[in-house]
N, C-alpha and C positions, 0 to 999 in steps of 0.2 A: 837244295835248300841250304845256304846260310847259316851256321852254326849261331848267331846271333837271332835268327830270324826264328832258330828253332827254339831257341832260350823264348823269347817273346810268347811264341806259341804256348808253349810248356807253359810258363807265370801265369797266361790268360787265362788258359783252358784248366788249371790248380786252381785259380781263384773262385773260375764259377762253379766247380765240382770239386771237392779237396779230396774226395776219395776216389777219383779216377786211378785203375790200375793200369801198373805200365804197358799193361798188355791191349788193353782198351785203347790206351794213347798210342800206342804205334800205329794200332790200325786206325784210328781218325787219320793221325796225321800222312801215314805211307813212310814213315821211316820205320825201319829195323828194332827189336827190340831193344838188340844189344845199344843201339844207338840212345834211346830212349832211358836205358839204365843209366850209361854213362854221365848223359847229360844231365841227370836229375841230381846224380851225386854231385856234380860238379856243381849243382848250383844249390842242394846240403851243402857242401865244405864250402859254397861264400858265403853262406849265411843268407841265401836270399830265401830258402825254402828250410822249413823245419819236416821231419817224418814222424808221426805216433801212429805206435800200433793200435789197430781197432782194440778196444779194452774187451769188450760182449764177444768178439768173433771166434767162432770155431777153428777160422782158417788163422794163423796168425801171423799168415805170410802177408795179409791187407794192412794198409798203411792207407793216414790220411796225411796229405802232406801242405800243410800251410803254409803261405806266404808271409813271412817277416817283413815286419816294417822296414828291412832293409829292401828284401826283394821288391815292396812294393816300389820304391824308391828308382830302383832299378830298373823296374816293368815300365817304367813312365818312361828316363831316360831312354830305354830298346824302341818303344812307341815311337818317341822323336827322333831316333835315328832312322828307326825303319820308312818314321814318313817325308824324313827331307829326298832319302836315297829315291824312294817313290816318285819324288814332285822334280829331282833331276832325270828321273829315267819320262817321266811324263815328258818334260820340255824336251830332253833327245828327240822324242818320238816326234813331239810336236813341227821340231825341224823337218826330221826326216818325213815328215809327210809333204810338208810343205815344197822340202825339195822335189816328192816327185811327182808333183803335180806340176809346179814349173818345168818339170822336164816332159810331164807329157804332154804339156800347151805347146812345147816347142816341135813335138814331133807331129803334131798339124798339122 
């Protein structure tokens, strides 16, 4: 997975759940914790995600972590990159099917 793909991910799945832990999120998505921490900070220090601690929680290692109007900003731009890359990799395919059908009318 895409480090860009994986930012996408992250924005989406914070927007619809803000208190998803990072521990939750690894296992949805099959990446690594440690991967999961990384990333998250990394998109704390753009500024695309804010982190507050639960204020009521016992545990006070839970974080809800929101999307900033920057990040939403962001999560649109990754959306559009991720669906051009998509709509070239579709037309690839598209060729390539086509190629081998012409090739297997020719082996007839």
């Amino acid at each position: 997975m895409k480090n860009k793909d994986i930012r996408l991910d992250l924005l989406r799945r914070l927007e619809t759940n803000p208190q998803y832990t990072q521990r939750e999120l690894s296992k949805e998505m099959g990446v690594s914790l440690g991967k999961i921490n990384y990333c998250i900070k990394k998109l704390i220090d753009k500024g695309w995600v804010k982190a507050n601690n639960f204020r009521h929680s016992s545990n006070k290692m839970n974080y809800t972590y929101l999307l900033t109007p920057k990040g939403i900003e962001n999560r649109g731009k990754l959306t559009l990159y991720f669906l051009q890359r998509k709509l070239e990799e579709y037309d690839l395919l598209k060729f390539e099917i086509n190629e081998l059908k012409n090739d297997s009318k020719l082996l007839k």
